[in-house]
C-alpha positions as CSV (number, residue, x, y, z in Angstrom):
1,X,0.6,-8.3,-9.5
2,X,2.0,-4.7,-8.9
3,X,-0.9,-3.8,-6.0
4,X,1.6,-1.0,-4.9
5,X,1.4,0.7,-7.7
6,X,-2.2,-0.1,-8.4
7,X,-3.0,1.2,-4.7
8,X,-1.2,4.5,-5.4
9,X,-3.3,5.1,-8.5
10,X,-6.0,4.4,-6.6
11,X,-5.1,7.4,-4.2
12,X,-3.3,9.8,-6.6
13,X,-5.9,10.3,-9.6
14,X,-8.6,11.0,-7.6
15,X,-6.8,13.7,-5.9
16,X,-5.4,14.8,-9.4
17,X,-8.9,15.1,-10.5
18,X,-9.9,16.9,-7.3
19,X,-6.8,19.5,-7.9
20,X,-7.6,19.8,-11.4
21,X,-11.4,20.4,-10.6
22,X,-10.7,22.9,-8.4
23,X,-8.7,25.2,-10.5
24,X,-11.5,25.3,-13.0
25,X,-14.6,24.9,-10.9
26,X,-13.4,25.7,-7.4
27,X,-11.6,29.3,-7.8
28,X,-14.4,30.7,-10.0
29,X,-17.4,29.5,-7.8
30,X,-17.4,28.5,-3.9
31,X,-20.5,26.4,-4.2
32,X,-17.7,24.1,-6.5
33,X,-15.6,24.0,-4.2
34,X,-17.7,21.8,-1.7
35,X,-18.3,18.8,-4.3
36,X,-14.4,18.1,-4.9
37,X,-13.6,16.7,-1.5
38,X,-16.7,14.2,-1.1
39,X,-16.3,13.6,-5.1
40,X,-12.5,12.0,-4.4
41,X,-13.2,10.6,-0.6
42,X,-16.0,8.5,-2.6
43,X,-13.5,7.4,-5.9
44,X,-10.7,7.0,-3.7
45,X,-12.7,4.2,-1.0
46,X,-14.8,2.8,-3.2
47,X,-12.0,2.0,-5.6
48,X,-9.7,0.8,-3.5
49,X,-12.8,-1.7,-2.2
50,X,-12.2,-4.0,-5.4
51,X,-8.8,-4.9,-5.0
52,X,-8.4,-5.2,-1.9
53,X,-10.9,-7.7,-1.6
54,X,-9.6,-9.8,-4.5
55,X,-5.6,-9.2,-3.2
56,X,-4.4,-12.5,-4.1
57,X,-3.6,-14.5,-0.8
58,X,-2.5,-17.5,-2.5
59,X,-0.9,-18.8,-5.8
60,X,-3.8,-18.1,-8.5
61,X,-3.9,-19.9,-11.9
62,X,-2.8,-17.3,-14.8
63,X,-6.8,-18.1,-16.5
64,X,-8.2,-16.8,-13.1
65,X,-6.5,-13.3,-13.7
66,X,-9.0,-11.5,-15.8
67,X,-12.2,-13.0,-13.4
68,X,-10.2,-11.4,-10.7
69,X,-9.8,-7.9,-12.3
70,X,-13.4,-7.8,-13.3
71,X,-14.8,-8.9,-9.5
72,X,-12.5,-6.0,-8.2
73,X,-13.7,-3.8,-10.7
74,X,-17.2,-4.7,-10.3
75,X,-16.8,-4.4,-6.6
76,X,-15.5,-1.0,-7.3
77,X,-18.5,0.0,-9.3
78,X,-20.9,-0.6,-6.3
79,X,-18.5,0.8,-3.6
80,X,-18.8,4.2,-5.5
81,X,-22.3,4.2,-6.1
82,X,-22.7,3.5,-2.8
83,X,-20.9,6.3,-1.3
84,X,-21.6,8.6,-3.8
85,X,-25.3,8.5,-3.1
86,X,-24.4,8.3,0.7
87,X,-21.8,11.7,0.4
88,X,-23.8,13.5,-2.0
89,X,-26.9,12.8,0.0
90,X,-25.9,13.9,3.2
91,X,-23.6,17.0,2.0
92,X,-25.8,18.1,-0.8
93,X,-22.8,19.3,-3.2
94,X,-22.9,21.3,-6.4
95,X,-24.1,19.1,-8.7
96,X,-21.9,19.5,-12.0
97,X,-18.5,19.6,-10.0
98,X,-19.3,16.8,-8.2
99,X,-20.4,14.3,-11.6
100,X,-17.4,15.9,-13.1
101,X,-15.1,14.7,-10.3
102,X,-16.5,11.4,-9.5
103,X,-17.1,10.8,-13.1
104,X,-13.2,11.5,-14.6
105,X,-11.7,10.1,-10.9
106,X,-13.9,6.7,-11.5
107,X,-12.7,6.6,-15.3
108,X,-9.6,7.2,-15.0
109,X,-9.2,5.2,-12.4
110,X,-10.4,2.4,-13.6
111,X,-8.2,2.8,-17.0
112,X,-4.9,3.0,-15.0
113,X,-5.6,-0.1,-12.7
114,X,-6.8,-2.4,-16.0
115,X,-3.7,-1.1,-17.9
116,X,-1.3,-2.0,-14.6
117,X,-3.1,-5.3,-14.3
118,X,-2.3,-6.3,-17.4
119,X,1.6,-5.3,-17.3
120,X,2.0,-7.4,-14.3
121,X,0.0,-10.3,-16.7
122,X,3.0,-9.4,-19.7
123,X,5.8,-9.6,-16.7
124,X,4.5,-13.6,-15.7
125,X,6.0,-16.5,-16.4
126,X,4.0,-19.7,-16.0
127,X,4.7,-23.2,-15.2
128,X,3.9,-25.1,-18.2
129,X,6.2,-23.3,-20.1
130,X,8.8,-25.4,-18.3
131,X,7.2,-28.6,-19.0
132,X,5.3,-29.2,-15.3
133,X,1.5,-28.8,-16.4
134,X,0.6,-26.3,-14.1
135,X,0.1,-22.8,-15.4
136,X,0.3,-21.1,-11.8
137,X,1.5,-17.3,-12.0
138,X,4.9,-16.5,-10.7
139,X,6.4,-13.8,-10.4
């Protein structure tokens, strides 16, 4: 599974969300510019909670994949909405900049890791193609 590249997703689309937010929100109103940094500290953690909890520490069956992916992307889901209520609770941000942020970060996020999950999938090989019975995923 490509983790690097699903780590630096993880890290970059938040902040590209962040940038983009400011530019429209942030430079025309300073009350913005106080949700974009909570908005992608929250994405960026919580997201990267999923995967790294799932990280494959052993050789996993190819039919366990897409149980995997969902339980990362499940645990995702609550470590966001857990520290968006904790950030936006205890910095009080403007409101709109703050669901905008949080809300295309999370989605695109979650887009771009699915999508790299899936061409590590296509780039497997299993075992019983070679006649051994065991459909473990190689690399």
């Amino acid at each position: 599974m490509p983790y690097k590249a699903i780590f630096s997703a993880t890290i970059a689309l938040p902040l590209l969300a962040g940038l983009v937010s400011w530019v429209f929100f942030g430079a025309a109103r300073q009350a913005g510019q106080s949700a974009i940094g909570p908005g992608v500290l929250a994405v960026m953690l919580g997201m990267a909670l999923g995967p790294v909890l799932v990280m494959v520490w052993k050789p996993r069956r190819l039919k366990e994949w897409p149980m995997l992916l969902l339980g990362a992307q499940g645990l995702s889901l609550f470590g966001v909405l857990g520290l968006v209520v904790a950030l936006y609770s205890a910095t009080q941000p403007d409101k709109a900049t703050f669901a905008l942020v949080v809300g295309v970060s999370f989605i695109g996020v979650l887009v771009v890791q699915t999508r790299l999950y899936a061409a590590g999938l296509r780039g497997t090989t299993t075992d019983s193609s070679e006649g051994t019975g065991s459909d473990e995923l190689r690399p």
